[in-house]
C-alpha positions as CSV (number, residue, x, y, z in Angstrom):
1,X,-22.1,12.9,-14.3
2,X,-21.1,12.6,-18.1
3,X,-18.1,12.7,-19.7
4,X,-17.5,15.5,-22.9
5,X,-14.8,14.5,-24.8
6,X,-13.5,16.0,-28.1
7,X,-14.4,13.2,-30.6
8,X,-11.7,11.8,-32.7
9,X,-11.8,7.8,-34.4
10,X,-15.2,6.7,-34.8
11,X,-16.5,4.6,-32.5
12,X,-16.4,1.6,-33.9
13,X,-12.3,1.7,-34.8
14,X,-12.0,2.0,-30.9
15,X,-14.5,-0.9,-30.0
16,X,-12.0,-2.8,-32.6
17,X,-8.9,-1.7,-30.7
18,X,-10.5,-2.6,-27.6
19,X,-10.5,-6.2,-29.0
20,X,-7.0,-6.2,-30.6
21,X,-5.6,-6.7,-27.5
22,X,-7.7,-9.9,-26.8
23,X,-7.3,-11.4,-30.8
24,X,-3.4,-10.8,-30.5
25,X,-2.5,-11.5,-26.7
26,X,-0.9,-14.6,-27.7
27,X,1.8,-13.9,-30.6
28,X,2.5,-10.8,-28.4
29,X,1.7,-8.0,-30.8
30,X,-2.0,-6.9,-28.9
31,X,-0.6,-3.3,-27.7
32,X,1.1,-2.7,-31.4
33,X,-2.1,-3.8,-32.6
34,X,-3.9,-1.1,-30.6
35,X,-1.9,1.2,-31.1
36,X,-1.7,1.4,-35.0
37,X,-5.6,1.0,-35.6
38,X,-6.6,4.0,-33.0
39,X,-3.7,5.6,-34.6
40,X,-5.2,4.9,-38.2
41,X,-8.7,5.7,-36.9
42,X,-6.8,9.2,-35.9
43,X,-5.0,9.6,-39.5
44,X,-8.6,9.3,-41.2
45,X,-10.1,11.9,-39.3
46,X,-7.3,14.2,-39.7
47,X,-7.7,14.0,-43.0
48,X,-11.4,14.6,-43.7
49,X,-12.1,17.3,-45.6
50,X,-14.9,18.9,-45.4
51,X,-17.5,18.6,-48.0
52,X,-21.0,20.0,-48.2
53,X,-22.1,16.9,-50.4
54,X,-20.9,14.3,-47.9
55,X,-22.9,14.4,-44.6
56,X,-21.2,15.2,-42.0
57,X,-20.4,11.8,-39.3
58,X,-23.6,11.6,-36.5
59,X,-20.5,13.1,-33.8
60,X,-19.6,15.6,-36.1
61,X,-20.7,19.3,-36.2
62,X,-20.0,21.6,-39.6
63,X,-18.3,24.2,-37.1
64,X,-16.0,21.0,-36.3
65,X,-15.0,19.9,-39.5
66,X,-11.2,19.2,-40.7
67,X,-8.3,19.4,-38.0
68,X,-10.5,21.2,-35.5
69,X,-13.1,18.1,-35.8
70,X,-10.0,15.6,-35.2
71,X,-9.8,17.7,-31.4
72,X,-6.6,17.5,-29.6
73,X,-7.9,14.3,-27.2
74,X,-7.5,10.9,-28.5
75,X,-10.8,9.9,-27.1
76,X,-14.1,9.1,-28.4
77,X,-17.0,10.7,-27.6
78,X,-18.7,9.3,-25.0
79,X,-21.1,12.0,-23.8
80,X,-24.6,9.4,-23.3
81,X,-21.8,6.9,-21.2
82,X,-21.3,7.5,-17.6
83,X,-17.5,8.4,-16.9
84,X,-16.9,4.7,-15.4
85,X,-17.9,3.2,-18.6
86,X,-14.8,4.7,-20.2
87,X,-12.5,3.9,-17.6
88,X,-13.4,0.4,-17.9
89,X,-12.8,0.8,-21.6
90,X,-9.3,1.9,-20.9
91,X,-9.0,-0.5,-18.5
92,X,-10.2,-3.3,-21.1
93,X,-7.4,-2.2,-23.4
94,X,-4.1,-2.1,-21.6
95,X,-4.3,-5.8,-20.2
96,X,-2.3,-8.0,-21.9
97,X,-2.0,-11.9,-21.7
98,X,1.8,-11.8,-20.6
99,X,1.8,-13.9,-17.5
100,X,-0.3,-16.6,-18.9
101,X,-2.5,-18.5,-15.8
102,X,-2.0,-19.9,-12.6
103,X,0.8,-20.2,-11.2
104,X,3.2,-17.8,-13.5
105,X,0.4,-15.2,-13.0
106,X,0.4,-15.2,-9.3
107,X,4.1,-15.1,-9.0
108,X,3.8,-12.2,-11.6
109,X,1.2,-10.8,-9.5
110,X,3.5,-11.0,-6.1
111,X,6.4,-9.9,-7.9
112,X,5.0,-6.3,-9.3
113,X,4.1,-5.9,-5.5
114,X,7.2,-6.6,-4.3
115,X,8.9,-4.7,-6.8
116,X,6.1,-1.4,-5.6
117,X,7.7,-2.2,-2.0
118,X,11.5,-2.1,-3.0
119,X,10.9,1.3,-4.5
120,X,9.1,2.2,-1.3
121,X,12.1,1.1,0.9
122,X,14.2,2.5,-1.5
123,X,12.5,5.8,-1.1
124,X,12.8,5.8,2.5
125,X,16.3,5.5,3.0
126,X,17.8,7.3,-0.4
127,X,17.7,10.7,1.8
128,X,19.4,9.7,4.9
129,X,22.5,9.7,3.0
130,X,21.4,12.6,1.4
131,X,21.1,14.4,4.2
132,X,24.8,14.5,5.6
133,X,26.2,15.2,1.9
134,X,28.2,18.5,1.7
135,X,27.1,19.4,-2.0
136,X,23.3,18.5,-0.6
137,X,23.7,21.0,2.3
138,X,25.5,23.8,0.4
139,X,23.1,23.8,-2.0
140,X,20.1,24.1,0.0
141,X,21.7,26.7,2.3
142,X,23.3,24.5,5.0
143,X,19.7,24.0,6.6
144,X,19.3,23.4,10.3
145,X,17.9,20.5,11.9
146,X,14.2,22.5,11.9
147,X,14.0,22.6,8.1
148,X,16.4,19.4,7.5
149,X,13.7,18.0,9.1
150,X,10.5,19.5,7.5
151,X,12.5,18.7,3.9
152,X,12.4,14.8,4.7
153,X,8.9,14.6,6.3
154,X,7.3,16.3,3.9
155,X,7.7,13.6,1.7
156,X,5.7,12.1,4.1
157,X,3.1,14.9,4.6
158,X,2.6,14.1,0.2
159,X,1.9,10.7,1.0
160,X,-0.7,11.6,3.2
161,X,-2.5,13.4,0.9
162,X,-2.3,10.7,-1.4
163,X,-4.1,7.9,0.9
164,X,-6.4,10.8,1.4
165,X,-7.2,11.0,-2.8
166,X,-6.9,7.1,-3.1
167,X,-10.2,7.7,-0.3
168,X,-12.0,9.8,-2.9
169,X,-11.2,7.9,-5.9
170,X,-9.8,4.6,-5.3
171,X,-12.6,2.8,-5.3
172,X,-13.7,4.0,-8.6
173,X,-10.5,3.6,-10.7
174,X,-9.8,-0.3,-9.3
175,X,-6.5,-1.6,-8.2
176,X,-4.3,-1.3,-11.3
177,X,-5.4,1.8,-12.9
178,X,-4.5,3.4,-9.0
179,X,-0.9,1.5,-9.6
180,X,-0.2,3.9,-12.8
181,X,-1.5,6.8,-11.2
182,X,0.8,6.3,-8.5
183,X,4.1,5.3,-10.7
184,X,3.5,8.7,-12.6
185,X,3.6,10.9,-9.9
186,X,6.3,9.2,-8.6
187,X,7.9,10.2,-11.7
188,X,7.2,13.7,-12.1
189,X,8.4,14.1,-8.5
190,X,11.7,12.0,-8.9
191,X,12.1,13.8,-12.2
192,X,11.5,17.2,-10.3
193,X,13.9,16.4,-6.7
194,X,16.8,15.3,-9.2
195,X,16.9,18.5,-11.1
196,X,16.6,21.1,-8.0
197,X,18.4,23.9,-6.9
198,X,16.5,26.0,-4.2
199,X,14.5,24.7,-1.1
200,X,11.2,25.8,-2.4
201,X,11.9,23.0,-6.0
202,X,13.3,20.3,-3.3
203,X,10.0,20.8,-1.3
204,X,7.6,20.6,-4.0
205,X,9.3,17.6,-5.4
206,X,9.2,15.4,-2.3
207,X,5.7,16.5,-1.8
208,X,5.0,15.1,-5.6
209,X,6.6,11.8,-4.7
210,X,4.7,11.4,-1.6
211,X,1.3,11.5,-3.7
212,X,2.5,9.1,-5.6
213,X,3.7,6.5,-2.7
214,X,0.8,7.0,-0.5
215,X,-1.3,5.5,-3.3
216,X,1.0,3.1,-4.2
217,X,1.1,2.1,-0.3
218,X,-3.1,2.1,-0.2
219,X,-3.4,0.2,-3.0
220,X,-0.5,-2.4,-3.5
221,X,-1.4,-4.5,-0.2
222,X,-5.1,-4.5,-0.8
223,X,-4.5,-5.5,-4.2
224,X,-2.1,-8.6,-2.7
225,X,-4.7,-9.9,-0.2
226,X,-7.3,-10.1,-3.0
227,X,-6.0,-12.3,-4.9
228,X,-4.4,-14.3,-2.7
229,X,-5.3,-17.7,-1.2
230,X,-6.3,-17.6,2.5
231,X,-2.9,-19.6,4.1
232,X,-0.6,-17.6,2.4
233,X,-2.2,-14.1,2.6
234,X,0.3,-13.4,5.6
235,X,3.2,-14.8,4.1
236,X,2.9,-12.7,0.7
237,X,1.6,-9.4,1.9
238,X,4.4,-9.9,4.8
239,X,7.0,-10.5,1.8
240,X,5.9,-7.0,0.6
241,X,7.8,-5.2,3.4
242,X,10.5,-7.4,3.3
243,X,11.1,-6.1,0.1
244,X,11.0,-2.9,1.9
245,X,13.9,-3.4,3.6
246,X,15.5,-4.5,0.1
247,X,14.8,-1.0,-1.1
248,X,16.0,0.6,2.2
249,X,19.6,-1.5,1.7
250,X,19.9,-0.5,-1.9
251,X,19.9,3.1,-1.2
252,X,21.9,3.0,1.8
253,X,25.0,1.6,0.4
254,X,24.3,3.2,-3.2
255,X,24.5,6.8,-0.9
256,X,28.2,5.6,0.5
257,X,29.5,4.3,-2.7
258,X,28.1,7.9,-4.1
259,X,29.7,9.6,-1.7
260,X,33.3,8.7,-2.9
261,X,32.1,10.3,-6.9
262,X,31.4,13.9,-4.3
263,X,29.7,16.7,-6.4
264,X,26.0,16.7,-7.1
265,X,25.7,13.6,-8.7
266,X,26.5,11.8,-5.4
267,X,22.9,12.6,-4.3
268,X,21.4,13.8,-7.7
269,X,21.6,10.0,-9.1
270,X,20.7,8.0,-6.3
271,X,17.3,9.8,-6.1
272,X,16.9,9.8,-9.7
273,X,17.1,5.8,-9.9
274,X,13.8,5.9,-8.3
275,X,12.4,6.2,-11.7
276,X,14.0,2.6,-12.4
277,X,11.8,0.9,-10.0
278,X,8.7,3.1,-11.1
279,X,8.5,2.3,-15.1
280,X,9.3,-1.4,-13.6
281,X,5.9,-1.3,-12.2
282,X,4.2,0.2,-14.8
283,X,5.2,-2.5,-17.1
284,X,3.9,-5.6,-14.8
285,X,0.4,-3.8,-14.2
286,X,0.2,-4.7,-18.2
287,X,0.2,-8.2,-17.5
288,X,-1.7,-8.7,-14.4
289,X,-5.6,-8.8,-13.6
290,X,-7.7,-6.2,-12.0
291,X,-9.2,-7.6,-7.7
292,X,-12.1,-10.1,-8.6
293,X,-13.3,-8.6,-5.6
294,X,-13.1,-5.1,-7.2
295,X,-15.0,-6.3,-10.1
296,X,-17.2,-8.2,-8.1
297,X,-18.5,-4.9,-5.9
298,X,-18.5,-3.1,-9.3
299,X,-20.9,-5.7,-10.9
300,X,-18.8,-7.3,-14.0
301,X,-19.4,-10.9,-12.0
302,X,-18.0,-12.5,-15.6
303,X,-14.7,-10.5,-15.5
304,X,-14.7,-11.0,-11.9
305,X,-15.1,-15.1,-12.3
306,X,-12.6,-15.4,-15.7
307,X,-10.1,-14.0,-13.2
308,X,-10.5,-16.5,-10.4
309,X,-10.2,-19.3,-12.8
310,X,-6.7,-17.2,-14.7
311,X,-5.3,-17.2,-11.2
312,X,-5.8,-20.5,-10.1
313,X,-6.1,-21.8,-13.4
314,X,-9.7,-24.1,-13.1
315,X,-12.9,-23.6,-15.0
316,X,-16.0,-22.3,-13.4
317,X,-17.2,-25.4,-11.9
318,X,-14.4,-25.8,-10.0
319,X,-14.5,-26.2,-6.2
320,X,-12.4,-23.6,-4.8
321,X,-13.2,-21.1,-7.4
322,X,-17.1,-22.0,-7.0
323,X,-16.6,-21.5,-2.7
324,X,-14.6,-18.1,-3.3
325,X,-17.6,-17.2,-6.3
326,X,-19.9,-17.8,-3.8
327,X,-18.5,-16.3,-0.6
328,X,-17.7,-13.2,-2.4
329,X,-21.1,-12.5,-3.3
330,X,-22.8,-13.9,-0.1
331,X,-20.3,-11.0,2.0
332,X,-21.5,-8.5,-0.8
333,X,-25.2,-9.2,0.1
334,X,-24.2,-9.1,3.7
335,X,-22.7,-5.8,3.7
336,X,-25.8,-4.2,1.2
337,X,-28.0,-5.6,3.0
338,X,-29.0,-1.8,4.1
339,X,-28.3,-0.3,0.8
340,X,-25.8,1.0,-1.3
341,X,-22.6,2.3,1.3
342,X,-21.9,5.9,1.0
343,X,-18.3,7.2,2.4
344,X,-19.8,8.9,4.8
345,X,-20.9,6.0,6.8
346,X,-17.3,4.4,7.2
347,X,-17.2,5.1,11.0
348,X,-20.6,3.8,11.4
349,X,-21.2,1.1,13.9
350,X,-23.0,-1.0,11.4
351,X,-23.9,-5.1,11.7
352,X,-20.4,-6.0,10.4
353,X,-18.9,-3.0,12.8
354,X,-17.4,-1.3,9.6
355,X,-16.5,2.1,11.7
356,X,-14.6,-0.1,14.8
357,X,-12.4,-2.4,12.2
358,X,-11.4,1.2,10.4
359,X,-10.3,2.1,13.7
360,X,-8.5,-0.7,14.7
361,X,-6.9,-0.2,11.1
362,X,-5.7,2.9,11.6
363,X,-4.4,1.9,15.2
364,X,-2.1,-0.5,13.4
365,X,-0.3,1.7,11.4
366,X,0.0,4.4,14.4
367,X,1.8,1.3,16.4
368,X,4.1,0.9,13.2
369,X,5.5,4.6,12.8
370,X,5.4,5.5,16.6
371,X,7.6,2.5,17.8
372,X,10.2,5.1,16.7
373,X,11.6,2.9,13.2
374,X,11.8,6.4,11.6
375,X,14.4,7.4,14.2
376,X,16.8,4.6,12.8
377,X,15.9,4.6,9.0
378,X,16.3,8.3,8.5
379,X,18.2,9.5,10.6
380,X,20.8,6.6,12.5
381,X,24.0,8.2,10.5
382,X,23.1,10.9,12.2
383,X,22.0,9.3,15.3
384,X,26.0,7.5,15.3
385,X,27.6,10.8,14.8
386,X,25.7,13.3,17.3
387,X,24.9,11.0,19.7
388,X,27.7,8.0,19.7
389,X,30.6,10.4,18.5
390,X,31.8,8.0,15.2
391,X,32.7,9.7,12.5
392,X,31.0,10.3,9.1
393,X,32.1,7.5,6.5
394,X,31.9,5.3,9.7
395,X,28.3,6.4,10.6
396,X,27.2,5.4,7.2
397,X,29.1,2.8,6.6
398,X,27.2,0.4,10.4
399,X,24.2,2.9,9.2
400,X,24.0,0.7,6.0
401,X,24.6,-2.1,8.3
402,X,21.8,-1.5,10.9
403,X,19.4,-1.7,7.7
404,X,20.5,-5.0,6.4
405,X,18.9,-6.5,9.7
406,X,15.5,-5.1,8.8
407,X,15.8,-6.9,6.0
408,X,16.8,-10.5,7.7
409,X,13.9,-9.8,10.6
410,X,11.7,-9.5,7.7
411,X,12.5,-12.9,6.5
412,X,10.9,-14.5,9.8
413,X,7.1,-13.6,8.8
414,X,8.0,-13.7,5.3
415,X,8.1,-17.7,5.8
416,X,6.0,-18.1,9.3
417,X,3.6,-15.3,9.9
418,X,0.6,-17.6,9.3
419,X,1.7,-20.3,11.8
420,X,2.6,-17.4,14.5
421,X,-0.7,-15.5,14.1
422,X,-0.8,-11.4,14.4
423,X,-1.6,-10.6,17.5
424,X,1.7,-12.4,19.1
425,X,4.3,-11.2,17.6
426,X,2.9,-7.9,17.5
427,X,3.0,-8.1,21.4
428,X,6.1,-9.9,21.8
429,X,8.3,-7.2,19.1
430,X,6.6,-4.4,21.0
431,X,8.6,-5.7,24.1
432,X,11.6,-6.2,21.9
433,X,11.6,-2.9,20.6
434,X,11.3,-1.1,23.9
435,X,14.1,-3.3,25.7
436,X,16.4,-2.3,23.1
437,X,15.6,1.5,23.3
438,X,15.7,1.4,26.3
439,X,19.2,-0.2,26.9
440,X,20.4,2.0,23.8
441,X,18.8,5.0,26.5
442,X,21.4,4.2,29.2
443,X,24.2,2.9,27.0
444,X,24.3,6.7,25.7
445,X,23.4,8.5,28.8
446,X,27.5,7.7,30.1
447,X,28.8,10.0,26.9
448,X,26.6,12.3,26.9
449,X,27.5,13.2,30.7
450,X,31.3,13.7,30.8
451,X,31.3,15.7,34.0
452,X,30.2,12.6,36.2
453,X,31.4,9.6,34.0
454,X,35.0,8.6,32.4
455,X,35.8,9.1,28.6
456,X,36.8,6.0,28.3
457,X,33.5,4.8,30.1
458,X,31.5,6.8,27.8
459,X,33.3,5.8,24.6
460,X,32.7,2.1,25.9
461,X,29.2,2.3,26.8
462,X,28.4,4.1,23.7
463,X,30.0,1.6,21.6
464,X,28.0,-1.1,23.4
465,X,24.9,1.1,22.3
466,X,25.4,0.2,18.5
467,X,24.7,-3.5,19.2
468,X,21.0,-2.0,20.0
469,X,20.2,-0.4,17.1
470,X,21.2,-3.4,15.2
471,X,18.5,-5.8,17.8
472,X,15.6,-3.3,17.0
473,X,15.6,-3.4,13.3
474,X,15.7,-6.8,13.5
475,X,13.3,-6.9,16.2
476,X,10.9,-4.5,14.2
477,X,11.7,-6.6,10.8
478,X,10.4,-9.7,12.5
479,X,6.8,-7.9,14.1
480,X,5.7,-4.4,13.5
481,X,7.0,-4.5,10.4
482,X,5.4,-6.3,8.3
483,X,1.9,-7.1,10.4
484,X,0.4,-3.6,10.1
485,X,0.4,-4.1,6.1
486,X,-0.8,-7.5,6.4
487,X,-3.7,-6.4,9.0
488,X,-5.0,-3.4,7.7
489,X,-6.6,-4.9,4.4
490,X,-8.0,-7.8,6.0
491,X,-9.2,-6.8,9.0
492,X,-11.6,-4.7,6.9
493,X,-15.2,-5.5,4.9
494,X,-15.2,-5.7,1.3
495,X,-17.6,-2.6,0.9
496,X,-15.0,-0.2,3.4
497,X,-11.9,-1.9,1.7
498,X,-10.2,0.9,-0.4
499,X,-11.8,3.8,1.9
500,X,-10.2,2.0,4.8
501,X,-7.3,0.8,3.9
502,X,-6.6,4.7,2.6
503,X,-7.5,5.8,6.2
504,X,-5.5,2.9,7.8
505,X,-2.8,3.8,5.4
506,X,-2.4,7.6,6.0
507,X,-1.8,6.7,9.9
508,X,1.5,5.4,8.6
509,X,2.1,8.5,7.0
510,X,1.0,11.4,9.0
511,X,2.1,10.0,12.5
512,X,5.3,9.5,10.0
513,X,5.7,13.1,9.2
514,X,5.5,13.9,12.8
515,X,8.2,11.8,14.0
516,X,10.5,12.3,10.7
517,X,9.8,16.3,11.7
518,X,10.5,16.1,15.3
519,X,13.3,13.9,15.0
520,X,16.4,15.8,14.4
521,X,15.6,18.8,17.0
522,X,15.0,15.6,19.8
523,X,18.4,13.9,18.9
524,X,20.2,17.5,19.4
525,X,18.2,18.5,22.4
526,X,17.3,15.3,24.1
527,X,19.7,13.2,23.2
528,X,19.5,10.0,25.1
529,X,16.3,10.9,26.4
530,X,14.8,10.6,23.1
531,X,14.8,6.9,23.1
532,X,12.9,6.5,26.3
533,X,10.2,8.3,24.4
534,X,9.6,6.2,22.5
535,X,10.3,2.9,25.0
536,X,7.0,4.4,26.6
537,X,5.1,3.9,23.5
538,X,6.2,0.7,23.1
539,X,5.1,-0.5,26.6
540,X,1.5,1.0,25.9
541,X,1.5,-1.2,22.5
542,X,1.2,-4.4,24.3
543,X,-2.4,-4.1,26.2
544,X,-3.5,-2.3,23.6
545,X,-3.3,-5.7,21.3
546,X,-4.2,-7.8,23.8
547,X,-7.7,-6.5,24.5
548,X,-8.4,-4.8,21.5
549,X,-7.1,-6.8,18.4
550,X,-8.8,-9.9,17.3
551,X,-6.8,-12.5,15.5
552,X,-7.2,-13.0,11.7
553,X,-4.8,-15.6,10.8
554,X,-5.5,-18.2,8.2
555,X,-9.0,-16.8,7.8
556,X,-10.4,-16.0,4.5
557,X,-11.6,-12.7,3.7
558,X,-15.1,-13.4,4.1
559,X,-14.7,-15.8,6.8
560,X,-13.2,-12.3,9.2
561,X,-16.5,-10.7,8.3
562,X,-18.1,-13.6,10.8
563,X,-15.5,-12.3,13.6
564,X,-17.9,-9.2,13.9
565,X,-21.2,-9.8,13.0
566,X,-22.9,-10.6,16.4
567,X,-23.6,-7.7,18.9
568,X,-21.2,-8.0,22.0
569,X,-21.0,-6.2,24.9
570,X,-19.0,-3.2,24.6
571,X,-16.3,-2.7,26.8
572,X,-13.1,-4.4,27.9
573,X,-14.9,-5.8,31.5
574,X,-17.1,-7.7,28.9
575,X,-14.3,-9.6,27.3
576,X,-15.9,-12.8,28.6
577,X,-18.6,-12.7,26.4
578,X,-18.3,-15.2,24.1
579,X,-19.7,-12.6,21.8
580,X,-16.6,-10.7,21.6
581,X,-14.3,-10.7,18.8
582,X,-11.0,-10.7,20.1
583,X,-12.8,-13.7,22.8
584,X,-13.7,-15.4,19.2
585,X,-10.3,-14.9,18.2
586,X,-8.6,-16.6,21.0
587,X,-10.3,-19.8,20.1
588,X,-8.6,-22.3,18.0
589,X,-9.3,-21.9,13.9
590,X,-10.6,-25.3,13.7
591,X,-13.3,-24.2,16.2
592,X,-14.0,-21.1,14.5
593,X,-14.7,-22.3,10.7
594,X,-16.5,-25.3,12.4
595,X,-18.6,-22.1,13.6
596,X,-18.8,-20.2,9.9
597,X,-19.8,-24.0,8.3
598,X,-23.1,-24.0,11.0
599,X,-23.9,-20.1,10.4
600,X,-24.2,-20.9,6.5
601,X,-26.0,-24.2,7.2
602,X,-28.6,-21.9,9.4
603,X,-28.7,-19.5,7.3
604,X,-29.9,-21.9,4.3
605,X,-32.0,-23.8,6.3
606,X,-34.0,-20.4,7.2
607,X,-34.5,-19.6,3.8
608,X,-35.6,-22.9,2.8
609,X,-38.0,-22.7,5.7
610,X,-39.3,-19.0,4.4
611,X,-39.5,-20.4,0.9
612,X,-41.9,-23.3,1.7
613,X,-44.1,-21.0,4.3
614,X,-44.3,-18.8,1.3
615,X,-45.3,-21.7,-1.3
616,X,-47.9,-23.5,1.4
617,X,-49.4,-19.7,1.5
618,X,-49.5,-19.9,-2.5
619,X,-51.5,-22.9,-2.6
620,X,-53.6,-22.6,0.6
């Protein structure tokens, strides 16, 4: 496919703007640079007047002369460059030396994720105390709980469809360019909720701003584990939902101090600071490098290599930039080793099992929304009031409480997660989290039946239920939490990365809209009964790890690829087989690399066997 473009500067004027950025990254003025000479390059063609003496430029056309040959895009004509050229031309010019190397530039790096991840959390809670605001209700018509509820998830149902376009085009645009994407239509729809006055505008905009965060929330924790050394993946792309529940905080208590200003600016400004945390983003994706992984699969192995030694700051020859070099392209070979992968074939049992570790991605992020966390975030003012009987400013008040523990849970695999593994805590929170819905199920049961119980003992007991709430965010904080983003991008090949971390991804977000939907008509129709619903489904979490998900802890990204590359027995009867990954996975790590070292040293010593059977048969 070839890109048409309306031709503006000549080509040359944006091959030198391409390299301002690189002559002037240092004394800071590269993007001013840029700027002025495509926007000279742009003043010159304006201003060519047409002459019948003067040949016309080779891009030029006599029917195209004067302002209509200047266009209305500021691109060049590229029309004999495939489309991916020029996005790696635009790619080329907005990175900026800002961060400098090593160290600074993988804090900078961890940082704009972090910062994605507040805006995420901050996302998530902004409407839940939205929701019980008067001016809110009375000017979207006092809605019931039925559309109350299809006004939050939809939101939800937007982010969907934005791991579903990250799928189709992720994997063309890279990591960064899918960051802006994402930050502008997080804009448009922040821009759009803030100004709305009918259910129709409200509906739109949080469908808009779902786009936007389901790329963000495709893209950020890939981008993290990429460039990211192998004992610390955990800890860092753990951090990123920690910062989650920063974002959920923020927005709780910024709803109740709002809600003493009353009017519409006590929800209209809270959801319009969303735009804060957006053009905060937009401005560290300047600084930071594209996935050396990204580049790698895309062939620009000199880009890829200048950014291995920026982030860890060594030349070339360096050893742990020469191993990751190496490994990288070994894995690539691996995974072509039957051509160039087409989409379609992501659920294909392949020789490094692409289509099972898709599934066991999207599995992860179904066990994080169905635990029933969406229950509590959205909706636990609520919650408090229908179902524990406090009263409003109270409800949001130990509502805004409830989420600070999220946030100190989080902390625990923030600082630990590669020392406990991933497939322990997963199983051990699951228990958590369905011991504490289920003691908040009959805490509330002895209110919501007055005819056989006491007031005072329902009061009590329903008092007592609060404490629970407050155990399963932290609970959840500390396991599913932060695990499913860590798993989903690792657990997956190089060649299926952005494909399937999109279809991991949009687990979290459809099972999301369901339970965000469904919510508010259990809590007034259920009531107590709802949190033994989802007690079950934390129960059922627990085998489900156990057999089915293999442990990835402290394991490069390569080095997982080696978890699934022999042909076990299917089945979970077979899990003896010494074959079987989540077998392989109960085995120390020591063990296991010690197994990777002798599969390379095979692996050479096979080749150098074929190459002298080859050379004997030369010379004989």
């Amino acid at each position: 496919m070839k890109a048409v473009f309306t031709s503006i500067p000549p080509s040359h004027l944006i091959a030198d703007a391409v390299q301002a950025p690189n002559r002037s990254s240092r004394d800071g003025v590269g993007l001013v640079e840029s700027i002025l000479t495509l926007a000279w390059g742009y003043s010159r063609t304006m201003s060519y007047a047409p002459d019948r003496s003067t040949p016309s430029p080779p891009h030029a056309s006599p029917s195209r002369c004067g302002v209509v040959d200047a266009g209305v895009l500021f691109f060049t004509s590229i029309s004999s460059s495939p489309i991916h050229q020029f996005d790696e031309t635009v790619e080329r010019m907005l990175k900026y030396n800002i961060f400098g190397r090593g160290f600074k530039l993988q804090v900078a790096i961890t940082i704009t994720c972090q910062i994605a991840f507040i805006f995420f959390g901050y996302d998530q809670g902004v409407f839940s105390g939205i929701v019980t605001n008067e001016n809110w209700k009375q000017t979207f018509g006092n809605p019931g709980s039925g559309l109350e509820g299809i006004i939050v998830s939809i939101y939800n149902l937007g982010a969907f469809s934005g791991c579903i376009l990250t799928f189709l085009l992720g994997e063309k645009l890279g990591r960064r360019l899918c960051m802006w994407v994402a930050m502008g239509w997080i804009i448009v729809g922040a821009v759009l909720q803030c100004t709305s006055w009918s259910v129709p505008q409200i509906l739109i905009a949080r469908y808009v701003t779902g786009i936007g965060t389901g790329i963000e929330t495709s893209t950020v924790p890939m981008y993290q584990s990429e460039l990211c050394d192998a004992d610390k993946r955990g800890r860092l792309v753990s951090s990123e939902p920690l910062f989650v529940g920063v974002g959920i905080v923020i927005a709780y208590f910024f709803d109740y101090g709002m809600s003493f200003v009353g009017g519409p600016e006590a929800w209209r400004v809270p959801i319009a600071c969303q735009c804060v945390f957006a053009f905060m983003v937009i401005f560290m994706v300047f600084g930071v490098p594209e996935s050396p992984r990204w580049l790698y699969y895309h062939d620009r192995q000199e880009e890829a290599l200048q950014v291995l030694c920026d982030v860890w700051d060594a030349p070339p020859d360096n050893e742990k930039v020469h191993k990751m070099h190496t490994e990288i392209l070994e894995t690539l070979r691996l995974e072509r080793k039957n051509g160039e992968y087409k989409w379609r074939q992501l659920f294909k049992h392949d020789e490094v099992q692409t289509g099972r570790r898709v599934a066991l991605a999207y599995g992860m992020q179904f066990m994080n929304q169905m635990g029933g966390i969406n229950l509590v975030v959205y909706y636990v003012p609520t919650a408090l009031e229908e179902n524990v009987g406090l009263k409003p400013n109270l409800s949001l008040v130990i509502g805004g409480c409830v989420q600070t523990m999220f946030f100190f849970g989080s902390l625990i695999p923030t600082f630990f997660l590669d020392k406990m593994g991933r497939r322990r805590p997963m199983m051990w929170g699951s228990l958590g989290l369905a011991i504490s819905m289920m003691l908040i199920a009959v805490l509330l049961s002895f209110h919501a039946m007055p005819d056989k119980y006491s007031k005072s003992l329902g009061t009590a007991t329903s008092s007592a239920a609060v404490a629970f709430f407050f155990t399963y965010m932290f609970i959840f904080g500390a396991s599913a939490n932060c695990i499913p983003w860590v798993y989903v991008p690792e657990i997956l090949p190089l060649h299926a990365r952005a494909k399937g971390t999109a279809v991991g991804i949009s687990a979290n977000w459809l099972w999301n809209f369901v339970v965000v939907m469904i919510t508010p008509s259990m809590i007034s129709n259920l009531n107590w009964q709802t949190y033994l619903v989802f007690m079950c489904t934390n129960l059922a979490f627990i085998p489900l790890v156990f057999f089915c998900y293999p442990e990835t802890s402290n394991l490069t990204l390569e080095e997982i690829d080696y978890l699934f590359i022999k042909d076990g027995k299917k089945g979970v009867g077979q899990l003896k087989a010494r074959s079987q990954p989540v077998q392989e996975s109960l085995r120390p790590a020591e063990e296991i690399a010690e197994d990777v070292e002798k599969h390379a040293v095979r692996e050479s010593d096979e080749a150098d066997h074929v190459e002298a059977k080859d050379e004997k048969a030369v010379n004989g």
